[in-house]
mmCIF file of the N, C-alpha and C atoms, coordinates in Angstrom:
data_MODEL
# 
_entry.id   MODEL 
# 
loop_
_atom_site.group_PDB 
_atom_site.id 
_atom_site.type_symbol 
_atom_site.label_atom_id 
_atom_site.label_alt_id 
_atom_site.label_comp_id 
_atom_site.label_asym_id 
_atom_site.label_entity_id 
_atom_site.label_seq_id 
_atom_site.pdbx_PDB_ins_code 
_atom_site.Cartn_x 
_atom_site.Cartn_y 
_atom_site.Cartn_z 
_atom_site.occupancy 
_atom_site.B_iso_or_equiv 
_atom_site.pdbx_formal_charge 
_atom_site.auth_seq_id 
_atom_site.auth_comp_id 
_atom_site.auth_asym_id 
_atom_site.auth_atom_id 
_atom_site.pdbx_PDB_model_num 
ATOM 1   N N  . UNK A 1 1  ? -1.151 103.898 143.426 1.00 0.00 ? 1  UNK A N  1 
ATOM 2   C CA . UNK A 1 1  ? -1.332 104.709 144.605 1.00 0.00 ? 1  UNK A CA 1 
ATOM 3   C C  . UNK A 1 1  ? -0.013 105.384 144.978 1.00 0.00 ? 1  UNK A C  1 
ATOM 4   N N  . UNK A 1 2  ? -0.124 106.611 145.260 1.00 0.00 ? 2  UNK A N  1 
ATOM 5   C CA . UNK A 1 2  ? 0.654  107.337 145.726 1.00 0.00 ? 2  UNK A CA 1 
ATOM 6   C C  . UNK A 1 2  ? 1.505  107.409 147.239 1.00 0.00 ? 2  UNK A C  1 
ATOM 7   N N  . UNK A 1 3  ? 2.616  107.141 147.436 1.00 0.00 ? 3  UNK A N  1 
ATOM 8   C CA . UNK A 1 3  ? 2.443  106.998 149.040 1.00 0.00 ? 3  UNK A CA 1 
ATOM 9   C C  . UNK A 1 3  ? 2.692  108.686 149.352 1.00 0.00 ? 3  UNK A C  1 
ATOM 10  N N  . UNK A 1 4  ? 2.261  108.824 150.342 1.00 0.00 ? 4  UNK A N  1 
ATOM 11  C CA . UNK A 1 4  ? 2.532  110.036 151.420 1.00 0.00 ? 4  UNK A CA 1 
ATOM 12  C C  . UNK A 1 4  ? 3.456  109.643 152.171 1.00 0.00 ? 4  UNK A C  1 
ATOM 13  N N  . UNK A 1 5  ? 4.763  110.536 152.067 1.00 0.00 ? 5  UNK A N  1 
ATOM 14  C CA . UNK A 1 5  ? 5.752  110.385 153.337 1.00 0.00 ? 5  UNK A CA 1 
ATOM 15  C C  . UNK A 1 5  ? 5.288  111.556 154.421 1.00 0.00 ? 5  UNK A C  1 
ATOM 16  N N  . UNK A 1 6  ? 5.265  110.497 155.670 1.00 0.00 ? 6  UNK A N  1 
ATOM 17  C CA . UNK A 1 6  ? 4.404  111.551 157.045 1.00 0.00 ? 6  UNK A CA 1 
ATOM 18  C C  . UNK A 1 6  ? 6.478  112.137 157.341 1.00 0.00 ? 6  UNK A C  1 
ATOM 19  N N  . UNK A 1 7  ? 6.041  112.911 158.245 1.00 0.00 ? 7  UNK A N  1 
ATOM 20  C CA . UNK A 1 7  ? 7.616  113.616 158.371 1.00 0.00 ? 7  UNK A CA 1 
ATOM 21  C C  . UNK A 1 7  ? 7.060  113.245 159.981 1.00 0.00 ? 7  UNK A C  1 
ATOM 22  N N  . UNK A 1 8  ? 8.799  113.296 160.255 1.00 0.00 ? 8  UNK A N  1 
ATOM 23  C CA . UNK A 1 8  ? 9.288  112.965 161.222 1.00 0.00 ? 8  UNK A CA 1 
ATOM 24  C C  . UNK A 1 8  ? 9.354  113.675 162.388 1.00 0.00 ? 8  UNK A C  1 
ATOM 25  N N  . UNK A 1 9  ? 9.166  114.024 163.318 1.00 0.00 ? 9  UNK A N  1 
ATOM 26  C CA . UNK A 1 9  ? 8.949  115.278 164.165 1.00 0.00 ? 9  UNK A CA 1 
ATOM 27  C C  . UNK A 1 9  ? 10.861 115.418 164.865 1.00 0.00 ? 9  UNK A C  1 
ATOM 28  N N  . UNK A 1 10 ? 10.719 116.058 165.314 1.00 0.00 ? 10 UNK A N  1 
ATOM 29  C CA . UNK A 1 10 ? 12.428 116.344 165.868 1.00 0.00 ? 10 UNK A CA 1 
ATOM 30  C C  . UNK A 1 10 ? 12.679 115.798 167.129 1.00 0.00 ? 10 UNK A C  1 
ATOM 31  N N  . UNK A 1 11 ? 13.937 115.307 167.236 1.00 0.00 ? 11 UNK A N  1 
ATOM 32  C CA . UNK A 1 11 ? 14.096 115.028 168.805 1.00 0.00 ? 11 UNK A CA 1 
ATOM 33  C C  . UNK A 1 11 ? 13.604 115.991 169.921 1.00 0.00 ? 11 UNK A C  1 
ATOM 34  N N  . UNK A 1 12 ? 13.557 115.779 171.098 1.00 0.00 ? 12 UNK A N  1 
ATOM 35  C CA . UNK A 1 12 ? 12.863 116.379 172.027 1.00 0.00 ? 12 UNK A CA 1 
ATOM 36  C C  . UNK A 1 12 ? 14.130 117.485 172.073 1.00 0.00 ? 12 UNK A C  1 
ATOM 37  N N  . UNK A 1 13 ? 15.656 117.117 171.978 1.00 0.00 ? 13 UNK A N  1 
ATOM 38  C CA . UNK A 1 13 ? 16.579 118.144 172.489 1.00 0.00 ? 13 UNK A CA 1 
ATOM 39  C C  . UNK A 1 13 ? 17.035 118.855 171.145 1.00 0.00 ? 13 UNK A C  1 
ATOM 40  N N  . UNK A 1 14 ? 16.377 118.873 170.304 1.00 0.00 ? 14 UNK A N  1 
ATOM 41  C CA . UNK A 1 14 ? 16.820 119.302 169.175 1.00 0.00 ? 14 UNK A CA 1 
ATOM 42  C C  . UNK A 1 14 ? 16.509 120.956 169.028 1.00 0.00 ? 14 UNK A C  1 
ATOM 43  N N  . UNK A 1 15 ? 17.396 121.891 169.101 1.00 0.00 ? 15 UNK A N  1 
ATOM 44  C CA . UNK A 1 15 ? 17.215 123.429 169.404 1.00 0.00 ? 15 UNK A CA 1 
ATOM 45  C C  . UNK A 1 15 ? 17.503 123.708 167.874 1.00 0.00 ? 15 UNK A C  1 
ATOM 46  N N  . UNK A 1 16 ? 16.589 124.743 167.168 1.00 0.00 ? 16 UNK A N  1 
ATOM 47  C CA . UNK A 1 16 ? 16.883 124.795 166.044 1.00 0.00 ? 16 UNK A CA 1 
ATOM 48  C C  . UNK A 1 16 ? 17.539 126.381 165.837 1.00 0.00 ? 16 UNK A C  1 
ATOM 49  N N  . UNK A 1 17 ? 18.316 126.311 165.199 1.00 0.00 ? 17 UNK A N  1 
ATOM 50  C CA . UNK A 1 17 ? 19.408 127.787 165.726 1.00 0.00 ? 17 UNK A CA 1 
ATOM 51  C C  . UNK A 1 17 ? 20.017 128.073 163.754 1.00 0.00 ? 17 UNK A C  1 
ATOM 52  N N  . UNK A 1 18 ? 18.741 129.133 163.326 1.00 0.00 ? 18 UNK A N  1 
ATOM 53  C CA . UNK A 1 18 ? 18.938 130.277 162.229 1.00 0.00 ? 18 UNK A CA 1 
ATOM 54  C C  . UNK A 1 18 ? 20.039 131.155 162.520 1.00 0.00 ? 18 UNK A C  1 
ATOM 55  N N  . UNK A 1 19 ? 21.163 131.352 161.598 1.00 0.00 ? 19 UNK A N  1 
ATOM 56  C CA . UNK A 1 19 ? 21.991 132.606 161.600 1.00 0.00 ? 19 UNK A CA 1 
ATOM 57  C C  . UNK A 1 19 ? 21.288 133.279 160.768 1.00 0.00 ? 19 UNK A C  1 
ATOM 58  N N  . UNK A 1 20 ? 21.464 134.613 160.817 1.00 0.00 ? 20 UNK A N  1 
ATOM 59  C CA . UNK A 1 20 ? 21.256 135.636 159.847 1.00 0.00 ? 20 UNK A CA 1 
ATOM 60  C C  . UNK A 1 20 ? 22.688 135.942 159.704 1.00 0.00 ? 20 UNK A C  1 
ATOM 61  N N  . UNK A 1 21 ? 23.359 135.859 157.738 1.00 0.00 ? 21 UNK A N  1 
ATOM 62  C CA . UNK A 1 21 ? 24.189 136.425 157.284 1.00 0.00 ? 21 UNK A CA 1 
ATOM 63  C C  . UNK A 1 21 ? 24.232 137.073 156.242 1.00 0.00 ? 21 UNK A C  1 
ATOM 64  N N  . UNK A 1 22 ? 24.970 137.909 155.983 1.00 0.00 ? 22 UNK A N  1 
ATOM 65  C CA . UNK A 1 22 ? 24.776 138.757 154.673 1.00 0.00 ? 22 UNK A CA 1 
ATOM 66  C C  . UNK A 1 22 ? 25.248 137.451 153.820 1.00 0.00 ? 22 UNK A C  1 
ATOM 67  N N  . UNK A 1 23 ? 24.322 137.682 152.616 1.00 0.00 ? 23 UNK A N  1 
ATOM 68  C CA . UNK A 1 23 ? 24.423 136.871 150.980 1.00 0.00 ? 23 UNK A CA 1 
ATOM 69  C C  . UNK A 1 23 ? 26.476 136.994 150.446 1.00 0.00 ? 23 UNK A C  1 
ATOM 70  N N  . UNK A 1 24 ? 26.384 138.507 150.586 1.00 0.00 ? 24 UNK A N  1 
ATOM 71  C CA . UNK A 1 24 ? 27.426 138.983 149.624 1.00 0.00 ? 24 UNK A CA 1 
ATOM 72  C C  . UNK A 1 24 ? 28.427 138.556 150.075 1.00 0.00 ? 24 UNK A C  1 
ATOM 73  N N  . UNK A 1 25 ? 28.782 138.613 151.399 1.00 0.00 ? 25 UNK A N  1 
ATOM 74  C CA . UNK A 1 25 ? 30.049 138.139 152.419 1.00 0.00 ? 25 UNK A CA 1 
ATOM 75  C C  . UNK A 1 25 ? 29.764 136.758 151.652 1.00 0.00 ? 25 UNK A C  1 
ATOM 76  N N  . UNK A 1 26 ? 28.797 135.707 152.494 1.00 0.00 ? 26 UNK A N  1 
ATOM 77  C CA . UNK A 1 26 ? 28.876 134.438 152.268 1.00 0.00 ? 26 UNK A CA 1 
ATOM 78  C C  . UNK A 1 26 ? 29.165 134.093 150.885 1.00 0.00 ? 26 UNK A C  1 
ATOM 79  N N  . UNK A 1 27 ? 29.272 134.568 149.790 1.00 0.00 ? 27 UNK A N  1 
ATOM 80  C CA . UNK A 1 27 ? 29.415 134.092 148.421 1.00 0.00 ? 27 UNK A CA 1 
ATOM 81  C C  . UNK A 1 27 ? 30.859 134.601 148.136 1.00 0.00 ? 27 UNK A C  1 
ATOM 82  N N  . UNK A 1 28 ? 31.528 135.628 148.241 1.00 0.00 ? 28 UNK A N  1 
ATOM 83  C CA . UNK A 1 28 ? 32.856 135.958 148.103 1.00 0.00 ? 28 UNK A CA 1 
ATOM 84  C C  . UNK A 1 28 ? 33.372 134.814 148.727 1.00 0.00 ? 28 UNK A C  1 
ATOM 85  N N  . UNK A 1 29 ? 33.288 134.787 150.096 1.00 0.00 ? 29 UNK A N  1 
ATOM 86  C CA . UNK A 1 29 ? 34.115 133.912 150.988 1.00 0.00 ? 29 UNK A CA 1 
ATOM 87  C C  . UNK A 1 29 ? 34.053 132.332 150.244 1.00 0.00 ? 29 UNK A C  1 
ATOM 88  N N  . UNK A 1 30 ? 32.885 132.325 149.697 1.00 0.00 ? 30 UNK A N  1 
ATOM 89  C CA . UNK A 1 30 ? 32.327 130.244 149.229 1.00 0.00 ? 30 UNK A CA 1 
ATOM 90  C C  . UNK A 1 30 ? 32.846 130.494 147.810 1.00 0.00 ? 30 UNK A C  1 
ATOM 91  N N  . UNK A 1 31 ? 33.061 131.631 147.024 1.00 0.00 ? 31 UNK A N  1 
ATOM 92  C CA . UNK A 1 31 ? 33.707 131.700 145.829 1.00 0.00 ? 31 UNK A CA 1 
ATOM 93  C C  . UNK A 1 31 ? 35.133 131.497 145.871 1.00 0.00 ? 31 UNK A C  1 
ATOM 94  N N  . UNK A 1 32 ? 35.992 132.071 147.257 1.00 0.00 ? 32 UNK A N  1 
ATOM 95  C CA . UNK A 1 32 ? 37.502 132.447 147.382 1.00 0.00 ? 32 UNK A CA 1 
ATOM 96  C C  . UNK A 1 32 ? 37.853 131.056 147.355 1.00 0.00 ? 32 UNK A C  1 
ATOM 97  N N  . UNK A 1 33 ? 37.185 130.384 148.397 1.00 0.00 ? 33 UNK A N  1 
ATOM 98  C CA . UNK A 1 33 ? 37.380 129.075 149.133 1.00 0.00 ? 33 UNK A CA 1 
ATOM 99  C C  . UNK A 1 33 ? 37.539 128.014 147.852 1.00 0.00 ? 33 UNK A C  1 
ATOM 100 N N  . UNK A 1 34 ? 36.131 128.328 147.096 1.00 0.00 ? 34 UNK A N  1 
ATOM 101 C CA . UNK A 1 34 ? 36.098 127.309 145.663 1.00 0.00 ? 34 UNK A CA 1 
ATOM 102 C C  . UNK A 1 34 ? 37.124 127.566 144.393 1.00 0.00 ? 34 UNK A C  1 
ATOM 103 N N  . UNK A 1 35 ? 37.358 128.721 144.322 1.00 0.00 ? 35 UNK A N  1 
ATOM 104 C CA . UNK A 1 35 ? 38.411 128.820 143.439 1.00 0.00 ? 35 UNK A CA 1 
ATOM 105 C C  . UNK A 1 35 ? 40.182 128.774 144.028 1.00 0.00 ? 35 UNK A C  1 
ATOM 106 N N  . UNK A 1 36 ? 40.828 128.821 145.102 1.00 0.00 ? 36 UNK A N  1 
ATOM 107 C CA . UNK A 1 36 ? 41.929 128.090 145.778 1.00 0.00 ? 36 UNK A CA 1 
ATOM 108 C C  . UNK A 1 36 ? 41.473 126.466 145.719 1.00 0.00 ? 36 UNK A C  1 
ATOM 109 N N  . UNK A 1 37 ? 40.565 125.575 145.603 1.00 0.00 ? 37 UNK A N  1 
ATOM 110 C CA . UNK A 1 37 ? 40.248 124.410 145.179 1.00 0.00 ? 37 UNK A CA 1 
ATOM 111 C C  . UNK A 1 37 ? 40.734 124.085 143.972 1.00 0.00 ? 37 UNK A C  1 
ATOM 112 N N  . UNK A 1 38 ? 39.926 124.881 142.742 1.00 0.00 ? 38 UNK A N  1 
ATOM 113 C CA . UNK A 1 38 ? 40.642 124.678 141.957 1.00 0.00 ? 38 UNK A CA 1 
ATOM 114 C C  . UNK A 1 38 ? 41.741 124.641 141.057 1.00 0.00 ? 38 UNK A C  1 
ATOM 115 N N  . UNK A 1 39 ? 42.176 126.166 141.623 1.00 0.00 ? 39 UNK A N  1 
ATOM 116 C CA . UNK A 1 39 ? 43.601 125.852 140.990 1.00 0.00 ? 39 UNK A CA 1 
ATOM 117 C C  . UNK A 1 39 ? 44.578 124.845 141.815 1.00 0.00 ? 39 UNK A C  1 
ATOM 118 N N  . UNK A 1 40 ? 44.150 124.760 143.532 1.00 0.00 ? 40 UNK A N  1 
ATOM 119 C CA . UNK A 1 40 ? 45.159 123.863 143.529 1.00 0.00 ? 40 UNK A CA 1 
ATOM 120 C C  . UNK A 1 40 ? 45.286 122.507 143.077 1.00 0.00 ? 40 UNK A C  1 
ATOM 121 N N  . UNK A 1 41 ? 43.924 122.088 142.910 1.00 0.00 ? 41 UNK A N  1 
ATOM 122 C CA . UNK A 1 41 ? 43.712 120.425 142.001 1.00 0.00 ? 41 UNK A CA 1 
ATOM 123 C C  . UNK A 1 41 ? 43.735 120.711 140.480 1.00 0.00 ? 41 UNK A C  1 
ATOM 124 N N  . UNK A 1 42 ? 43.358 121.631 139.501 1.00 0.00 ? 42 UNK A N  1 
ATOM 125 C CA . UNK A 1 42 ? 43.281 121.176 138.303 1.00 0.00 ? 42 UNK A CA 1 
ATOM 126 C C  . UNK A 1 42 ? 44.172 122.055 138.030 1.00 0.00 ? 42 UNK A C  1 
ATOM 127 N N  . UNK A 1 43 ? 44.916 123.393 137.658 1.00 0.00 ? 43 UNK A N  1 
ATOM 128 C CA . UNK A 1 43 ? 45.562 124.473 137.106 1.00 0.00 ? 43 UNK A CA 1 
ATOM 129 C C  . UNK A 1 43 ? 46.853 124.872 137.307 1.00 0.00 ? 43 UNK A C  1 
ATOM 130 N N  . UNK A 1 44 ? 47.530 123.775 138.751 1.00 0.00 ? 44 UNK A N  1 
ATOM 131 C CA . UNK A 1 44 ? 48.268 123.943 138.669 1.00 0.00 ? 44 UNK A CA 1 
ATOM 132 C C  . UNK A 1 44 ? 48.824 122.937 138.354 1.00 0.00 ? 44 UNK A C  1 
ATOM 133 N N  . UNK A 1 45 ? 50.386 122.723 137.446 1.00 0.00 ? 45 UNK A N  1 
ATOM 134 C CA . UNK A 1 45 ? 51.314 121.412 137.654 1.00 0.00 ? 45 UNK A CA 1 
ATOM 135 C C  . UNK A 1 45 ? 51.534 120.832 138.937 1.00 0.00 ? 45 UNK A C  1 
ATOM 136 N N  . UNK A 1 46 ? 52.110 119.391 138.776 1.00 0.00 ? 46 UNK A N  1 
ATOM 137 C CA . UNK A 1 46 ? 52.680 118.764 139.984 1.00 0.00 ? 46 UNK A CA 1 
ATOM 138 C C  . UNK A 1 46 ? 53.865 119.001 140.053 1.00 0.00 ? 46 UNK A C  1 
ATOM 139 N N  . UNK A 1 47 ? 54.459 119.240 141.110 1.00 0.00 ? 47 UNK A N  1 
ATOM 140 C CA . UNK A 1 47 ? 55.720 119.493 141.249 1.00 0.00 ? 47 UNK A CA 1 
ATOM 141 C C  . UNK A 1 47 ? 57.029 118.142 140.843 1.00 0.00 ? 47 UNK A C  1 
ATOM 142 N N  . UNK A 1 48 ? 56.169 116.986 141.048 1.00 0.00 ? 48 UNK A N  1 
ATOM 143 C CA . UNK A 1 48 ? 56.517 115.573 140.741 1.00 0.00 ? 48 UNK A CA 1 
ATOM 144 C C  . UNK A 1 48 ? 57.162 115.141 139.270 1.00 0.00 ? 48 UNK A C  1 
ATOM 145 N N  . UNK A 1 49 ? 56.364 115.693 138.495 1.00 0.00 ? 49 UNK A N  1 
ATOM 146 C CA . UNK A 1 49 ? 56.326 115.395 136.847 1.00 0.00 ? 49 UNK A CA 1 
ATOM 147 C C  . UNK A 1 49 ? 55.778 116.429 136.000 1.00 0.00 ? 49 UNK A C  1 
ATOM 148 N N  . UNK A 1 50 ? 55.468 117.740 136.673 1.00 0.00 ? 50 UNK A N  1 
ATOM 149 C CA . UNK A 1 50 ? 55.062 119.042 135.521 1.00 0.00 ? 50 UNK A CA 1 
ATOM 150 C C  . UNK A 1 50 ? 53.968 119.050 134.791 1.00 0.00 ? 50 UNK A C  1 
ATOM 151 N N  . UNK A 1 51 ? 53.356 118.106 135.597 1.00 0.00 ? 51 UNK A N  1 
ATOM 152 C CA . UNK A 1 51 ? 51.722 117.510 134.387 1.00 0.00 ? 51 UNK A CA 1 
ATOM 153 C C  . UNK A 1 51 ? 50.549 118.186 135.112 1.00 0.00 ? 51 UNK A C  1 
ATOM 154 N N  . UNK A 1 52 ? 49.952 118.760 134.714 1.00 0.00 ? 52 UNK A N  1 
ATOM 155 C CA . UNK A 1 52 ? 48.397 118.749 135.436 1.00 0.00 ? 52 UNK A CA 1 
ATOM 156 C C  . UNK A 1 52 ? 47.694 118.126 135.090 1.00 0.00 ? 52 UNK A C  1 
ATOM 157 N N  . UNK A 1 53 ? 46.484 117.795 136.157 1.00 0.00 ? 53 UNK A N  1 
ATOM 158 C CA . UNK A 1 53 ? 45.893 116.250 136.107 1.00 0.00 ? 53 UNK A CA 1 
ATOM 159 C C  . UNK A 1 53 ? 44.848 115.946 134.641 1.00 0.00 ? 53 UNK A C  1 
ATOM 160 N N  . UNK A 1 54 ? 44.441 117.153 133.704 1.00 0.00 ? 54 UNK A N  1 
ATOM 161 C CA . UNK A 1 54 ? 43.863 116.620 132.816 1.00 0.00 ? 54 UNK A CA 1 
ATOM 162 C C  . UNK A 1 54 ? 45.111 115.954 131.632 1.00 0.00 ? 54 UNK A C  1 
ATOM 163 N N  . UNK A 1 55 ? 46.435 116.386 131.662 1.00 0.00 ? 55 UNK A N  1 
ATOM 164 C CA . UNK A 1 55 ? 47.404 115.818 131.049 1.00 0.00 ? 55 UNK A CA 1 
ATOM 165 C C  . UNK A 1 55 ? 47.544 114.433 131.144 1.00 0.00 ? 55 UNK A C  1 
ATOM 166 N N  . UNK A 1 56 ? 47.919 114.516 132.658 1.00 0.00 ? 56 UNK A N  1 
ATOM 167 C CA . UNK A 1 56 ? 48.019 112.814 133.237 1.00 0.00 ? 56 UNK A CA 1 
ATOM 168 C C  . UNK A 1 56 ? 47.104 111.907 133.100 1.00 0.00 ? 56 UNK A C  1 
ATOM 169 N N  . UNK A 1 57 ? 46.039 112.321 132.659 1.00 0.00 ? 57 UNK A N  1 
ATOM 170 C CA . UNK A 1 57 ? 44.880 111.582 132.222 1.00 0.00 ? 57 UNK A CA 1 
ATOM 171 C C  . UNK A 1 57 ? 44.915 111.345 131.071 1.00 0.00 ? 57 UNK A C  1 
ATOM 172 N N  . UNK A 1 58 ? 45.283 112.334 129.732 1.00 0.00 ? 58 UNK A N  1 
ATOM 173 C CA . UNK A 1 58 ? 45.343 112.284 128.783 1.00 0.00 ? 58 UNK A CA 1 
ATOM 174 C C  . UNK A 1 58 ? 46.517 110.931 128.363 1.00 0.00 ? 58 UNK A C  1 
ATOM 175 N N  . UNK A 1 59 ? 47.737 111.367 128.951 1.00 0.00 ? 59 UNK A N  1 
ATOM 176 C CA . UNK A 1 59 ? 48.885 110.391 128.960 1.00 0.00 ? 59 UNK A CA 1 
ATOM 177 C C  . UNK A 1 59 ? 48.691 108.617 129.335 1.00 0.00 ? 59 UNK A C  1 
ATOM 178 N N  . UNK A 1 60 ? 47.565 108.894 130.460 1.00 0.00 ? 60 UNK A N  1 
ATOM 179 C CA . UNK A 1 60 ? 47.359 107.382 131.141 1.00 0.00 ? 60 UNK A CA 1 
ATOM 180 C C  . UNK A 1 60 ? 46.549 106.458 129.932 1.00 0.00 ? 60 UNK A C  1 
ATOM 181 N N  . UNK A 1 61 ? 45.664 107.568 129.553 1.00 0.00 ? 61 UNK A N  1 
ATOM 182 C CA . UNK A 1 61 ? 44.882 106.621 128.236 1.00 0.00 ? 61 UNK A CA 1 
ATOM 183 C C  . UNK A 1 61 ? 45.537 106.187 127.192 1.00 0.00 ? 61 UNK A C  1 
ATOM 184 N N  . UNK A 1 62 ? 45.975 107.003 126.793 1.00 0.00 ? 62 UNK A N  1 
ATOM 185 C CA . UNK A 1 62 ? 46.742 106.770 125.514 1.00 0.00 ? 62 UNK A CA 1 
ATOM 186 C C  . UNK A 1 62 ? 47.833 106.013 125.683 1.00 0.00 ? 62 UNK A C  1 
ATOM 187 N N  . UNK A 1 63 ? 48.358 105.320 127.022 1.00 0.00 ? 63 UNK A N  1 
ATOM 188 C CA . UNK A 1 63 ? 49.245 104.262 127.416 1.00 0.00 ? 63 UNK A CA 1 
ATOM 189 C C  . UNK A 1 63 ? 48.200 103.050 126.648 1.00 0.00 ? 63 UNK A C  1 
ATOM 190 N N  . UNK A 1 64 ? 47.278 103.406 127.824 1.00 0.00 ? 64 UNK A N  1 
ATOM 191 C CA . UNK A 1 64 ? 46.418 102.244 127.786 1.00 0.00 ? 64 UNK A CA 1 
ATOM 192 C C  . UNK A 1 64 ? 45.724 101.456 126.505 1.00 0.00 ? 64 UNK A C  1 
ATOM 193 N N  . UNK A 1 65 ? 45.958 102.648 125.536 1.00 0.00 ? 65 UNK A N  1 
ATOM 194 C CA . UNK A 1 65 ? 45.276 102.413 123.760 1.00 0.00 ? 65 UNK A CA 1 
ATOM 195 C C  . UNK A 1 65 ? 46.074 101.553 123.187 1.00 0.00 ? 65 UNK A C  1 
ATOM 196 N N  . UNK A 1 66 ? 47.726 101.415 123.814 1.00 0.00 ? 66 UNK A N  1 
ATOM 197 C CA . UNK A 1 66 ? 48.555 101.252 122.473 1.00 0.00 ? 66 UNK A CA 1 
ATOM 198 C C  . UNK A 1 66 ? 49.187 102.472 122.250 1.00 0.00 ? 66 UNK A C  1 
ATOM 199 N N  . UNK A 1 67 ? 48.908 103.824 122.339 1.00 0.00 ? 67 UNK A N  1 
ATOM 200 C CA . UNK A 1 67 ? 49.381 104.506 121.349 1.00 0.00 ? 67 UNK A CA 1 
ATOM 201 C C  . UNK A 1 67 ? 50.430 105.459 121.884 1.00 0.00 ? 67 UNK A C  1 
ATOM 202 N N  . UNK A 1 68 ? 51.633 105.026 121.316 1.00 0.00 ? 68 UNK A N  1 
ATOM 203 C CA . UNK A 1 68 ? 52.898 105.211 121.554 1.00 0.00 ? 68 UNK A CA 1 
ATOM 204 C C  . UNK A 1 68 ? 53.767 105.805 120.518 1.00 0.00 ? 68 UNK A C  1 
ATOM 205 N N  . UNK A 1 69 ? 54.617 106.547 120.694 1.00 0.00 ? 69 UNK A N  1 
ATOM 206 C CA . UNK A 1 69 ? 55.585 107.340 119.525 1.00 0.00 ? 69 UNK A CA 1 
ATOM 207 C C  . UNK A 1 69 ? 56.097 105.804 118.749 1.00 0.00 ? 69 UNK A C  1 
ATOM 208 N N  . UNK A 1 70 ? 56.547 104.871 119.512 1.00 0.00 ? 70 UNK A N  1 
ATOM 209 C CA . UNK A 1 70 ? 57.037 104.164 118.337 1.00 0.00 ? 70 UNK A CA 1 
ATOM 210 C C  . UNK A 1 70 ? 55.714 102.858 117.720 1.00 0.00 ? 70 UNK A C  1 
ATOM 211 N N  . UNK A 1 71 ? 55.008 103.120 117.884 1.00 0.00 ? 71 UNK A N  1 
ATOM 212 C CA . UNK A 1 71 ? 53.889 102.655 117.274 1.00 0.00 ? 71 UNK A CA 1 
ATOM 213 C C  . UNK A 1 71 ? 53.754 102.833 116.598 1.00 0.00 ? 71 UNK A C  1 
ATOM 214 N N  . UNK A 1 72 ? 52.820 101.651 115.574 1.00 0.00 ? 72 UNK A N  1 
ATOM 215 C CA . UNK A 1 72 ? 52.816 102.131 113.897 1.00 0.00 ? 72 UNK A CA 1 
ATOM 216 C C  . UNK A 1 72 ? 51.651 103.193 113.958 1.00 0.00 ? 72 UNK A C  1 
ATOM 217 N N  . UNK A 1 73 ? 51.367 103.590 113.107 1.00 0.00 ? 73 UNK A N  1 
ATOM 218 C CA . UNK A 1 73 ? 50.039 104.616 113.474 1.00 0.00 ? 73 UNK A CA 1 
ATOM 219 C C  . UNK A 1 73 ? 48.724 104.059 112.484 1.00 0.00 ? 73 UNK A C  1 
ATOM 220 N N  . UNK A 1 74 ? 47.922 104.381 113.050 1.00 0.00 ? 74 UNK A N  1 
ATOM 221 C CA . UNK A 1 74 ? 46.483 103.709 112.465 1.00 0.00 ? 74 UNK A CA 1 
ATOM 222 C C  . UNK A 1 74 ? 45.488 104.477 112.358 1.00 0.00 ? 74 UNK A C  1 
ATOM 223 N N  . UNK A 1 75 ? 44.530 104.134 111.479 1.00 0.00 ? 75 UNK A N  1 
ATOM 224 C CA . UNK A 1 75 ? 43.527 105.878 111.721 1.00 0.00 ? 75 UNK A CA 1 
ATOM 225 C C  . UNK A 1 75 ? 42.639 105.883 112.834 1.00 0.00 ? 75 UNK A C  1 
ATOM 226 N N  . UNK A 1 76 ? 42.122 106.385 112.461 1.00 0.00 ? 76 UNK A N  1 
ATOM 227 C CA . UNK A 1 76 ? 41.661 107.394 113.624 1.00 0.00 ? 76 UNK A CA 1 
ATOM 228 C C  . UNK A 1 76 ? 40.053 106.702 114.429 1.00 0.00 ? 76 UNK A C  1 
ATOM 229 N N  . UNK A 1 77 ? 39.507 106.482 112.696 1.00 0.00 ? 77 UNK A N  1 
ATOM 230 C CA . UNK A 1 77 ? 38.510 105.463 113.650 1.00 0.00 ? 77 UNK A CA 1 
ATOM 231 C C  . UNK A 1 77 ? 38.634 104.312 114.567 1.00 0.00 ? 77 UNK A C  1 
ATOM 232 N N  . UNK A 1 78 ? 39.285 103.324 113.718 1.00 0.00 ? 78 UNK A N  1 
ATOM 233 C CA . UNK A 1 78 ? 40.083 102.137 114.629 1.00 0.00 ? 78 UNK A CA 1 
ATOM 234 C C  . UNK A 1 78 ? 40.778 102.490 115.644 1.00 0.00 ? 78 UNK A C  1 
ATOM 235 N N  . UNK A 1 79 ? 41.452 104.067 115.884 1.00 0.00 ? 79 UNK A N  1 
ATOM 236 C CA . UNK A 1 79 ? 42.021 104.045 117.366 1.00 0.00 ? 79 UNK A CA 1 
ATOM 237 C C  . UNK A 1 79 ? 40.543 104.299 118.507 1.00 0.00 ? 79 UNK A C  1 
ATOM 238 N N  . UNK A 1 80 ? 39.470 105.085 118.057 1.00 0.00 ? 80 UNK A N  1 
ATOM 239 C CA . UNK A 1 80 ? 38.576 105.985 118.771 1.00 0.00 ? 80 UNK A CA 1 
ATOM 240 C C  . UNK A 1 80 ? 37.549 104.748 119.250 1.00 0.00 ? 80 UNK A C  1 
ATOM 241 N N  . UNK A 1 81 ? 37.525 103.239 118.277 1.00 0.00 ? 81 UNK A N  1 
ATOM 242 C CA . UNK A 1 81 ? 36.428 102.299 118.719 1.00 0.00 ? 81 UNK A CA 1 
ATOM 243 C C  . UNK A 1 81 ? 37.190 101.797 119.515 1.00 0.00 ? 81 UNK A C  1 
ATOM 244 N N  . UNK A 1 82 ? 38.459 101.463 120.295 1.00 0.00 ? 82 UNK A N  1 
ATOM 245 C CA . UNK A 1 82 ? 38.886 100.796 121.230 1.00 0.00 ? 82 UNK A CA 1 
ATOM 246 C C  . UNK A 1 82 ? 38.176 100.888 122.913 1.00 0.00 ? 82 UNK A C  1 
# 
C-alpha cells in the first residue's frame, strides 16, 4: 500500500509574498556570485604555501601512501591497491 502524504495547510500568519524578477539579471548576478566562489576556493594558490587545494590534496595522500622522494619505488599496482 501506498501511503498518501496529506499536506499541511500554512500557519494562520503566514503571508505568501511572489517577486517578479527578470531570469537574465538573476542568472548573471547567481553566475558572478558562483564563479568569485570558485576561484577564490579552488584556482587560486594559498598565500601560506603556493598550493591550491587540489595539490594539497594530492600531496596529503601521497604522504599518507608512503610515497616519498626517498622511498624505494614500487609499481604501480601495489601502490594504487593501498
Amino acid at each position: 500500500m501506498v501511503r498518501r502524504r496529506t499536506k499541511t495547510p500554512p500557519p494562520d500568519d503566514f503571508e505568501e509574498r511572489i517577486l517578479d524578477i527578470d531570469v537574465v539579471d538573476e542568472m548573471q548576478g547567481s553566475y558572478l556570485e558562483y564563479a568569485y566562489s570558485v576561484i577564490y576556493s579552488r584556482a587560486l594558490p594559498d598565500a601560506r604555501d603556493g598550493l591550491k587545494p587540489v595539490h594539497r590534496r594530492i600531496l596529503y595522500q601521497m604522504n599518507e601512501m608512503g610515497l616519498r622522494p626517498s622511498a624505494a619505488s614500487s609499481s604501480a599496482p601495489a601502490s594504487s591497491v593501498r
